[in-house]
Structure formats: C-alpha cells, structure tokens
C-alpha positions in Angstrom: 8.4 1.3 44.1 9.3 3.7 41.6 10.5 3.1 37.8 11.7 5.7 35.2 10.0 8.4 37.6 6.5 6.7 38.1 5.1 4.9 40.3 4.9 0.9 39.8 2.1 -0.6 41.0 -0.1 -3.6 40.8 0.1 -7.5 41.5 -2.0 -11.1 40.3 -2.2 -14.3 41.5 0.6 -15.8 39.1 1.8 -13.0 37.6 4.1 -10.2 38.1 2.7 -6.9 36.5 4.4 -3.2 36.2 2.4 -0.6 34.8 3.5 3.5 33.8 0.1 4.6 34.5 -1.2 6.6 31.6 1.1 5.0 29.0 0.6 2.1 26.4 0.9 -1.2 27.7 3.2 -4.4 26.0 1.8 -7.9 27.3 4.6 -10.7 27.3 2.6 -14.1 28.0 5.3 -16.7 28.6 4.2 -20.8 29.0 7.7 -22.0 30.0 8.9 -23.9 32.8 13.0 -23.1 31.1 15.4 -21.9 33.7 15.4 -18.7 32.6 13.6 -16.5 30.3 14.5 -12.6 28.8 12.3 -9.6 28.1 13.5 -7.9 25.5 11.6 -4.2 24.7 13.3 -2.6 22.0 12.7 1.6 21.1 13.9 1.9 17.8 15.1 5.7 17.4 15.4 7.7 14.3 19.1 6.6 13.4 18.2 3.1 13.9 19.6 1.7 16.5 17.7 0.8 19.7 17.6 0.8 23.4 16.9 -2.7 25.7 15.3 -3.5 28.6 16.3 -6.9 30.0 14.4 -8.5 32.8 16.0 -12.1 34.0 13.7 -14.4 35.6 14.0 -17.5 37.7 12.9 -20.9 37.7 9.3 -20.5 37.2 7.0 -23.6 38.2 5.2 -25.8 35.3 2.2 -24.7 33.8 2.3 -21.6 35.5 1.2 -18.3 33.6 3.7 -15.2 33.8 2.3 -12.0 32.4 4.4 -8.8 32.6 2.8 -5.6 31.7 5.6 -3.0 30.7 4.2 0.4 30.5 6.1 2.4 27.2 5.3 5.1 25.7 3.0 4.9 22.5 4.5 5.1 19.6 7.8 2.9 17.7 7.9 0.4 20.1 8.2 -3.1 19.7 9.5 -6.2 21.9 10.1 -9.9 22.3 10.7 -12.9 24.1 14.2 -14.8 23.7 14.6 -17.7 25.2 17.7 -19.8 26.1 17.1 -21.9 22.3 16.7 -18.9 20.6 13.5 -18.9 19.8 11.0 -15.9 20.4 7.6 -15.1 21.3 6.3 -11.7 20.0 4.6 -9.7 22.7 0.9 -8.9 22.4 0.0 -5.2 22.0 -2.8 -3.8 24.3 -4.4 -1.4 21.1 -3.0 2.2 21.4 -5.7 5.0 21.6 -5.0 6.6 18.7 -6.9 9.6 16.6 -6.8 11.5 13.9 -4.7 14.8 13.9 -5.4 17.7 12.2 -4.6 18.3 8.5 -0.8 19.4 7.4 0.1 21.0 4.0 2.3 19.2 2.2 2.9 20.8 -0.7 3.8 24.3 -1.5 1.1 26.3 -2.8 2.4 28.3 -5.9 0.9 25.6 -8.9 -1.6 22.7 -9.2 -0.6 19.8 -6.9 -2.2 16.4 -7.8 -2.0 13.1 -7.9 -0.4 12.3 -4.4 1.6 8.7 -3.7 2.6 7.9 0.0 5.5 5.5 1.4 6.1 5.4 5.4 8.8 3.1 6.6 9.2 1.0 9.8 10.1 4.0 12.2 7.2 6.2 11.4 9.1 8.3 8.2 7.3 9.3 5.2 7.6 10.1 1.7 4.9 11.6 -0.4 5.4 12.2 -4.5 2.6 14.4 -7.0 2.9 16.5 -10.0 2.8 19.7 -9.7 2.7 22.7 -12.3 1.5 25.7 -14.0 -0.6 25.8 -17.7 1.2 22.8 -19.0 4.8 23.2 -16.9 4.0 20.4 -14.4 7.4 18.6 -12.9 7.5 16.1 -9.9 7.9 17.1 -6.5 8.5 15.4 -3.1 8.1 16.0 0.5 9.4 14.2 3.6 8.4 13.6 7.2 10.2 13.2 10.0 9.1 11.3 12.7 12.3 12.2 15.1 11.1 15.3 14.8 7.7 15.3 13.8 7.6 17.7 10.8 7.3 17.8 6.9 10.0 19.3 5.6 10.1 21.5 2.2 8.6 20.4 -1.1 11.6 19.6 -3.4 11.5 19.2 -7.1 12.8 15.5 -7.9 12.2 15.8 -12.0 16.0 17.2 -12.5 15.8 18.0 -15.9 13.6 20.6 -18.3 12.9 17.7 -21.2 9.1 17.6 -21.3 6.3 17.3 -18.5 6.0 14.8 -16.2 3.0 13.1 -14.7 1.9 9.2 -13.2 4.2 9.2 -10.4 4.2 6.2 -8.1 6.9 5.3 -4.9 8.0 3.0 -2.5 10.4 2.7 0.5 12.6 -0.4 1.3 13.0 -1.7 5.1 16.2 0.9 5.4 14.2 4.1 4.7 15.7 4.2 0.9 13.0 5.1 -1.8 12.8 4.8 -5.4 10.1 7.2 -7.2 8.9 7.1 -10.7 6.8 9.0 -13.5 6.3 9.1 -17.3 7.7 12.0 -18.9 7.2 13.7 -21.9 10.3 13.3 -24.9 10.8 16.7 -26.7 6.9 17.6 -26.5 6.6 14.8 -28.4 3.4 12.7 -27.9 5.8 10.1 -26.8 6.9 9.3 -23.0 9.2 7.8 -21.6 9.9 6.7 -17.7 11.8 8.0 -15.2 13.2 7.7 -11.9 15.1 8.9 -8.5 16.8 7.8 -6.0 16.1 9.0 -1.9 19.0 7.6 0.0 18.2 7.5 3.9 22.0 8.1 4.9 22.5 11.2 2.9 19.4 12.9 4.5 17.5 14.8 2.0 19.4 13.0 -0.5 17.7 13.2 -4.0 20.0 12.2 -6.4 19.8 13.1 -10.1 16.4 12.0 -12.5 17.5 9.3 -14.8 15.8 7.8 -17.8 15.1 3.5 -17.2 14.4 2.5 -20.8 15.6 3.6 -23.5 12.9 2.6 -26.6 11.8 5.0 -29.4 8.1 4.7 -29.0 5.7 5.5 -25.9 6.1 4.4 -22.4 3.7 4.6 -19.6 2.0 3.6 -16.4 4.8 2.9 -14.1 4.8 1.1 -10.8 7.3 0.1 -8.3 7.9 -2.5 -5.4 10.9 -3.1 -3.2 11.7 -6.6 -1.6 13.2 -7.4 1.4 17.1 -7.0 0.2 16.5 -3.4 -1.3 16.1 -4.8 -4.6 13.3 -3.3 -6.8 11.3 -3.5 -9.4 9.1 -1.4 -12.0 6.8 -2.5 -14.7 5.5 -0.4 -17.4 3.4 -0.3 -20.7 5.6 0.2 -23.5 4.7 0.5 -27.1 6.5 -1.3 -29.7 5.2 0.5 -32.6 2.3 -1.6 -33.5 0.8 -2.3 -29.9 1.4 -1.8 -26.0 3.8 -4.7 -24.3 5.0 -5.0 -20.6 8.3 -4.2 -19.5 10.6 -4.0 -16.9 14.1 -2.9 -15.3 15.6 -4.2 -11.8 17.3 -2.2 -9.5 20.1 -3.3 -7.4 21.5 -1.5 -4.4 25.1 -0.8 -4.9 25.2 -1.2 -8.6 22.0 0.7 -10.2 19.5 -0.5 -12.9 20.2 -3.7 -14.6 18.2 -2.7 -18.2 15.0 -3.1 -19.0 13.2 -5.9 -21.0 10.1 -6.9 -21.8 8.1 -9.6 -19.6 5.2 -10.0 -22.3 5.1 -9.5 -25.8 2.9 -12.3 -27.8 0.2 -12.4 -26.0 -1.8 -9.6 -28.0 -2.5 -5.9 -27.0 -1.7 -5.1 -23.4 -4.0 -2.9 -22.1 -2.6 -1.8 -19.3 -3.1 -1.3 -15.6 0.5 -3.0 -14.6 0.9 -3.8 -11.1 3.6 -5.4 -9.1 4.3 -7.0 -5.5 7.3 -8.7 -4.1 7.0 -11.4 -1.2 9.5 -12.0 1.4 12.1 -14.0 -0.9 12.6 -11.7 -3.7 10.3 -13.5 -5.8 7.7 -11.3 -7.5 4.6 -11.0 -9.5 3.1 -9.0 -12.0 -0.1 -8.3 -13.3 -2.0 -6.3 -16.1 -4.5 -5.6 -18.6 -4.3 -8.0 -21.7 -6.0 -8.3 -24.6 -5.6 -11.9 -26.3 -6.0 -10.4 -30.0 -3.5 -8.5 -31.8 -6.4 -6.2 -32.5 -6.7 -3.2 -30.2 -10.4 -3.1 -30.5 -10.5 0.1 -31.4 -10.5 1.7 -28.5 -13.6 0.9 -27.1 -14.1 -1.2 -23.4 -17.7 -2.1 -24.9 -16.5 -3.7 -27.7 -16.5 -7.4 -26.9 -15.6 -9.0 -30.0 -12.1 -9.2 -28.5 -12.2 -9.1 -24.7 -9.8 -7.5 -22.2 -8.1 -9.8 -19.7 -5.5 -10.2 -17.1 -2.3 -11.6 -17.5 0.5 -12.2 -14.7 3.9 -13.2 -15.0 6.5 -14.2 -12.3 9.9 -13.3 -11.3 12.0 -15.5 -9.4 14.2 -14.6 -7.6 17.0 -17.2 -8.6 16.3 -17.4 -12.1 14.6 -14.2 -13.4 11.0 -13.6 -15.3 9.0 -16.6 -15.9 6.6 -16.8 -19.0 3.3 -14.5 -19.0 0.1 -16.2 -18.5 -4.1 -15.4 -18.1 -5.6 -15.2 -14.8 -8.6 -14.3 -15.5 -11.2 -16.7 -17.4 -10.6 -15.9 -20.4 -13.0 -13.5 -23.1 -15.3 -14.2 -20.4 -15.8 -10.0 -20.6 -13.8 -7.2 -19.9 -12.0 -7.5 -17.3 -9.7 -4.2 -15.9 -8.1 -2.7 -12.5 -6.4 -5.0 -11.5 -4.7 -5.3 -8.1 -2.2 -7.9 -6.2 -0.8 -8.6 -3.0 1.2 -10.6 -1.4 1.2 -12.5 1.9 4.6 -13.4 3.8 4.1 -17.3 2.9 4.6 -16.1 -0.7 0.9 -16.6 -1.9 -0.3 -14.0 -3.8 -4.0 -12.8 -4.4 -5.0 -10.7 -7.7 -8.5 -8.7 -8.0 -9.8 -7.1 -10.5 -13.4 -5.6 -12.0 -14.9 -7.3 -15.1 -18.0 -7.4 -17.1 -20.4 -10.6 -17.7 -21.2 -9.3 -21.2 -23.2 -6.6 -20.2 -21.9 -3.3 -20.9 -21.0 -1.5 -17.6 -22.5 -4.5 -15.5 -19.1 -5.3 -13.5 -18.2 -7.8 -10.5 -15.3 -8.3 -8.7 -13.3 -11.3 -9.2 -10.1 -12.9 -7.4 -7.4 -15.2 -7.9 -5.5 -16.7 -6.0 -1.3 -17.8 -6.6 0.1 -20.6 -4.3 3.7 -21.1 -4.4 4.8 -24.2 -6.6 1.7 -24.7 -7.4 0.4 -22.1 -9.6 -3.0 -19.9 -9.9 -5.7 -22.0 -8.3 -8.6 -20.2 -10.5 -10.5 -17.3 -11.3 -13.7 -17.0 -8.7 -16.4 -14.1 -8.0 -16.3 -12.7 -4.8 -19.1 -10.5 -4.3 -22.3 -11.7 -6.2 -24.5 -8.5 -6.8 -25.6 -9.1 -9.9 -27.6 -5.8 -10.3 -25.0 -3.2 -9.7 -21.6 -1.9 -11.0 -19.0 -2.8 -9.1 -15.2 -1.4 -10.1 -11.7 -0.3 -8.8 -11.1 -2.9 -6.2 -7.6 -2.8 -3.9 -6.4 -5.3 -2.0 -3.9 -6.0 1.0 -2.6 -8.8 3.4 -2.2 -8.8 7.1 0.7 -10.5 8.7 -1.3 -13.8 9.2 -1.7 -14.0 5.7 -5.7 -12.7 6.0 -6.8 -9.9 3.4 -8.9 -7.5 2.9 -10.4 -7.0 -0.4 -12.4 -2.9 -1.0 -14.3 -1.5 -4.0 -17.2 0.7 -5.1 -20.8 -0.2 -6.4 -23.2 1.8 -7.5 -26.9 1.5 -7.3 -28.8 1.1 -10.4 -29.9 3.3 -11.9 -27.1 5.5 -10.2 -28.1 7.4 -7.3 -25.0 6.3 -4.9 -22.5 4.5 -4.7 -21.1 2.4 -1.5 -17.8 0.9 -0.4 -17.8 -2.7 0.1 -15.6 -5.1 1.8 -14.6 -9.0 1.6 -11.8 -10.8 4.2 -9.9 -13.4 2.8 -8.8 -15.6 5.7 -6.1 -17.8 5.5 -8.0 -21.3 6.4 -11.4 -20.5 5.1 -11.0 -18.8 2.1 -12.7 -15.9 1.1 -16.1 -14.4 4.0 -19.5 -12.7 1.9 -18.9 -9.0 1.1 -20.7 -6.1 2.8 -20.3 -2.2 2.6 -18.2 -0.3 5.0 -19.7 3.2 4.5 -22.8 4.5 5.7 -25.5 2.9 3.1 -27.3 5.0 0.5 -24.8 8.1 1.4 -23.6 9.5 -1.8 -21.1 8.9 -4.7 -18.0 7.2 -3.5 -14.9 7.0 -5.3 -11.1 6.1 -4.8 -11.4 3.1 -2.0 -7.9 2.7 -0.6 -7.2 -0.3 2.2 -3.5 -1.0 4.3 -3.0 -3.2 7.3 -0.6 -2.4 10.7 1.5 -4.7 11.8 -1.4 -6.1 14.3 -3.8 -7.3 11.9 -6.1 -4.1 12.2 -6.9 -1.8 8.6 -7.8 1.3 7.5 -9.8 1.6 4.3 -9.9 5.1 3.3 -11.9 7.0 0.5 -13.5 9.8 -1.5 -17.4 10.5 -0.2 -19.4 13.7 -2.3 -21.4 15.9 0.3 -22.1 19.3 1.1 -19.8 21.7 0.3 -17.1 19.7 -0.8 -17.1 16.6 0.0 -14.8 14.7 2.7 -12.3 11.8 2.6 -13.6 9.1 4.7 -12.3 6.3 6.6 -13.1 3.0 8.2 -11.3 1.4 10.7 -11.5 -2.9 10.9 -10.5 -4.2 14.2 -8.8 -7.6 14.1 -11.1 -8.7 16.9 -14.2 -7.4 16.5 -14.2 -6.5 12.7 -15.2 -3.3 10.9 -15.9 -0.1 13.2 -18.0 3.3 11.7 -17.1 4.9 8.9 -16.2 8.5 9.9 -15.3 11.5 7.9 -11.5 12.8 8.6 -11.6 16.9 9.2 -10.4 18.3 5.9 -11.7 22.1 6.8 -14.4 22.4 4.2 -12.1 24.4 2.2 -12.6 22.8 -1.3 -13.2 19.4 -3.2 -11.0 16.5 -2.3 -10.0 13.6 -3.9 -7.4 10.8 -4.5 -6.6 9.6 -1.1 -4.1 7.3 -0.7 -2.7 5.5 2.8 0.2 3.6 4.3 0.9 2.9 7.5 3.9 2.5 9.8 5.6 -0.1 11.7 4.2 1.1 15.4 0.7 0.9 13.8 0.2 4.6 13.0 -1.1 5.6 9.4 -0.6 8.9 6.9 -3.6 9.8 5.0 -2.6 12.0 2.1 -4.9 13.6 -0.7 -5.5 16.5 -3.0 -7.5 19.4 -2.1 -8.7 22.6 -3.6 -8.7 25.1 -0.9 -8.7 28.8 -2.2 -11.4 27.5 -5.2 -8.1 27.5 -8.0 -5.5 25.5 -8.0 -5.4 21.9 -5.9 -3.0 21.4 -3.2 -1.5 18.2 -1.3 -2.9 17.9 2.6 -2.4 14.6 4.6 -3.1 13.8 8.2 -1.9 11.1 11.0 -3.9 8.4 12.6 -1.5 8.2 15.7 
C-alpha cells in the first residue's frame, strides 16, 4: 500500500513495520497485553503547536513484541506511547545521519566581532550574542536563526544606550524560545562596570526590548552569567566589588513582572575571586559556584602566591525559600583551585569541576564534586590522575540519564602539545578513567566545549593550532559505542579561529559558533550545523 505518497512496505514475525524509504525511522517497542494502545508522533512546527498521528491497536496477545517503524522526516520530531492509564513510553530513535554543513556568517563584517555565546531552543532556533566594535567603541550585538526557515537573520545591536563599552556577554533561552542576554558595561569611562541586560521575547518576533541596568552599586561589577529554569524564571550571578574586595551577587528574573533586585549571596567568606557559574535543575532550585579566597587578603594579585589559597565556594537557591548560605567545595588551601564549572542532572544532583594546583606552581588536576539533594556535597575527589602535566579549563554537562561528561586540556611537559581529555560520570558507578579525545601529540589545544542531545550522544568541540590557521575541532561520543574520531569542521582556511562554543537542539541537531579572522584584520563570527 501507499502512505503520504510512498510506498509502505515490509513485515516480521510479531510485528507490524511501515517504513518511508529514505527517511529517519521512530521505533515504538510496546510490552503490553492492554486492550488497546496509541501511537502518538508529534511534529512540532515553528509556532508551536503540533500535528498527530494516531494508530489504535487491538487486543494484542501476552508477551508478544509489537514494533512499529514510522518513517518521518529527520529533523523536530519526537513521539510517544500513551496508554489507557496514562502512562507513556518514549519511542527509541534509530540515529539520524547527520553532518556538518558548511560555515554561515553571523555577524556583519564592518568592526571586530568576538567573544561568541550560543542558545538553541527545543524546535531548532538559535540565538548567538558577541561584542563587537571599532578602536575602543565595542557594543553588543545579536543574531537569530530560524529554523522554519532556515536562515540567520540580520545582526542587531542589543546594547541600547551610548554609556560606555560593553564586553563579557553570556545568554540563555527558556523552554518557550524567550532569552535573557547579559554583559558588563563600562560607567562614564570610568574604570568601573556595571551589568546589563535584554530581553528577546519569542511572540514579538525580533523583539529586543530596551538594555537595562540589574544592579545598581557604586563600585565595579563583573563576570556575568545566566540560567533559566523550567518556569521561565532566571537567574544571574556576578562579581561585585564592595569597595574593599570582590563579593557574589545576584538578581532574579520573573516572567510577567521583571527583575526582583539584586543581593548579595556571599559576602564573609574573604575575597571572591571570581569565575561565577550558575545552573538550575528541573524544580527551580539552583546552584552557584565561584572562585573564593578564604582570607580577606587579595594576595596581591598573584595565582602563585599560596600563602592564602584560592578555592571554590557554592551556594544554593531554593526554590521555596530563596539563597541558602555560601559554603567550600573544594578541600580547602589545598592549592589554587580556579574554572570552575557545574551542571545539573534532572534528579536535581549537581556536579562542579574545576582545575587546581597541589602546591606546585602551574602543576594542575582536575577535581569534582558532587551535590546530592538533601544531602549536601558528598566531597572533593580527583578525577584524572596525571600527575606530570597541566591540566586546566574543564566543562562539564549531563545527559538525560543523569550520565556526564566531564572535558579539559593538558599539556605535555615541558610544553610541546596539548590534548583534550575526557571522563564519563555514570549515574551507578560513579566517575570511568579519563582519556584524550583528540588525535595524540597533535598540537596546542585550547577552549574544550562539551553538550549532550536529547539521546544521550555529545559533541565536545574545540580550538586545535595547525597550518595556516588552525581549525576548530570536534568529537562526537556515541551513547552506545562511546567516543568516535576527532575531525576538523571546514572553516575555509581563511584566518585564525578561536572560542568555539556549542549547543544543541531538541531533535539532536547542534550549532557550532566561533570567531574567525578572515581578511587578516578584524575577527568575524562564523557558526555551522551538525544536522
């Protein structure tokens, strides 16, 4: 027979299979002997809403398998099983064959474009944020893609006003396509900065609103970063200096109403160092992280001065009752400890990683921690073990199954490269032996990146030196089989790259985005779909 213009074919012994030839295939497994059972294939479309398919079976005998094979076209698809008790089964996704396309400009190419951030949301749109400038005039500027229709649209300047320059942006995108982003800016080219940020509503189209200020202090404020939770609520944490030394703050956003004020989360703990981060699991709870030094001292400056060490400190907010008080995570003056990252799985845990010294200048490993819900940090623990070599600038993400993937650098000593390694967390186990993920002794690496699909599979991204240029590199783990081959992604040899960041979407396909120097002068912003 014949179904949406193609022809059906194919047949098993217990089983009933349909098949588009040429198309990606959804496998529904069903072990139910219920009187009646619904395939449900949902297409979400750019406006949200969403087409069904419904397929009604009979009775079907005990223990008996039933495996339908519904051919759909790749790309935002996903699909369900509903039974007559309301419960579901998700459908298993045969892997898509996807690739990398070529190269896109992003930004426009009359100033310096740096410093890229990238947010996608569920139906494949995306959102990318950098600085951009001439001499010293640099101002914030965005660009969106579409996926309905498959284009980037024109770079738009999101830093409304003329009071100072504007630099450190960061973004994010909740589950409705809304997106906060926000930078430091310069006060009245003062050497004082304070943060800023914009709203992107989904329903207005290209809807920018007007650049506001989020604290309102007299001294310094820097290092922003944002997270969304699952309501639209959001979040951003910042260093802000009180006069005397750096504290944490932050300031809550709330759909519908705006920014509730912001407040400190730390402020006698010592000298905070920076480095804040900030994730959200699925109950609106959230957790912080930074760079803290446990000594009013600022020690002078200097990372190699270990009289008084740098830590990290976390703090949580719940989601019933606010911020909680700020404590160490990392053992503490046990050496310097910096870059710190955190993620959160959907059961609410949370792991932190970070780089830090054992006393030897320069002589860094990475370390974890990990945050169980009502019971608290469950210790500070190594988790790669080279003891010869620099390791730094780890990143960190969870899969669906509450798995991660932990990636950083480490050099060679003396340095004469510099590889990417890898360590999974796995959910009942713990934490697997690190290895590289790049092609050994293959030049400088820099800028490792990692972010998982919704199918448990990553894409750990970074910067690799090499003749001319350089490329940006990526690696693909498999869910099943582990990591692939690192492989270079086509950047056109048209200048040094760097900065890579990646996100991907909720059909599984990923945006690269990075900066690039093509015509020798000024950098531009290029990105590129794994799809």
């Amino acid at each position: 027979m014949r179904k949406g213009g193609a022809e059906v074919s194919g047949s098993a012994a217990g089983a009933k299979i349909f098949t588009l030839p040429g198309l990606t295939s959804y496998l529904a497994e069903l072990y139910s002997n219920d009187t009646q059972q619904i395939f449900s294939l949902h297409i979400p479309r750019g406006d949200n809403m969403s087409f069904r398919f419904l397929a009604t079976h009979s009775i079907l005998p005990p223990a008996i398998l039933l495996t339908l094979c519904l051919a759909v076209p790749a790309g935002s698809v996903y699909a369900e099983i509903s039974k007559p008790d309301s419960s579901t089964k998700p459908i298993k996704k045969q892997p898509a064959e996807r690739s990398w396309q070529p190269a896109q400009l992003i930004s426009v190419q009359n100033a310096n474009a740096e410093y890229p951030q990238v947010a996608v949301d569920a139906a494949g749109n995306a959102l990318v944020v950098w600085v951009q400038g001439v001499g010293t005039n640099y101002n914030i500027r965005a660009n969106r893609y579409d996926n309905a229709t498959g284009t980037w649209g024109t770079a738009q300047l999101i830093k409304t006003n003329d009071e100072g320059e504007a630099f450190e942006p960061q973004i994010a995108i909740d589950k409705s396509g809304n997106a906060l982003a926000v930078w430091k800016q310069n006060m009245d080219d003062s050497a004082r900065n304070s943060i800023w940020a914009n709203h992107y509503d989904a329903n207005s189209g290209w809807g920018w609103g007007t650049a506001q200020r989020i604290e309102t202090e007299v001294d310094d404020a820097r290092s922003p970063e944002i997270a969304f939770d699952d309501a639209g609520n959001a979040l951003v944490v910042w260093m802000q200096h009180d006069g005397t030394d750096y504290n944490i703050w932050a300031n809550r956003y709330v759909p519908g109403s705006g920014w509730e004020g912001s407040r400190p989360i730390e402020t006698h703990m010592g000298y905070a160092g920076g480095d804040p981060q900030i994730a959200f699991d699925r109950s609106g709870n959230a957790l912080a992280v930074w760079v803290q030094q446990d000594s009013d001292s600022q020690d002078n400056g200097n990372p190699l001065d270990n009289n008084n060490p740098w830590n990290i400190a976390a703090n949580r907010y719940d989601a019933n009752s606010g911020w909680g008080t700020a404590q160490l995570v990392s053992i503490k003056d046990a050496g310097d400890a910096g870059s710190p990252q955190i993620a959160i799985d959907k059961s609410g845990n949370a792991l932190v990683v970070w780089q830090q010294d054992d006393g030897t200048p320069l002589n860094y490993s990475i370390w974890a921690n990990r945050y169980v819900p009502g019971s608290g940090w469950e210790g500070a623990r190594f988790i790669e073990t080279n003891d010869k070599d620099r390791a730094g600038v780890p990143q960190i993400a969870f899969d669906g199954a509450d798995n991660a993937l932990a990636v950083w650098t480490m050099d060679d000593s003396p340095i004469t490269y510099r590889n990417v390694w890898a360590n999974r967390y796995d959910a009942t186990t713990g934490w697997g032996t690190a290895q590289h993920i790049k092609p050994d002794d293959a030049n400088l690496t820099d800028s490792p990146q990692i972010a998982f699909d919704g199918e448990g599979n990553a894409l750990a991204v970074w910067k690799q030196d090499g003749s001319p240029y350089g490329s940006i590199w990526v690696n693909r783990y498999d869910a099943n089989s582990g990591w692939g081959t690192a492989q270079p992604i086509k950047t056109e040899n048209k200048g040094p790259v760097s900065r890579p960041q990646v996100a991907f979407d909720g059909s599984g396909n990923a945006l690269v985005v990075w900066q690039q120097r093509d015509d020798g002068r000024r950098f531009n912003i290029r990105g590129a779909w794994y799809k």
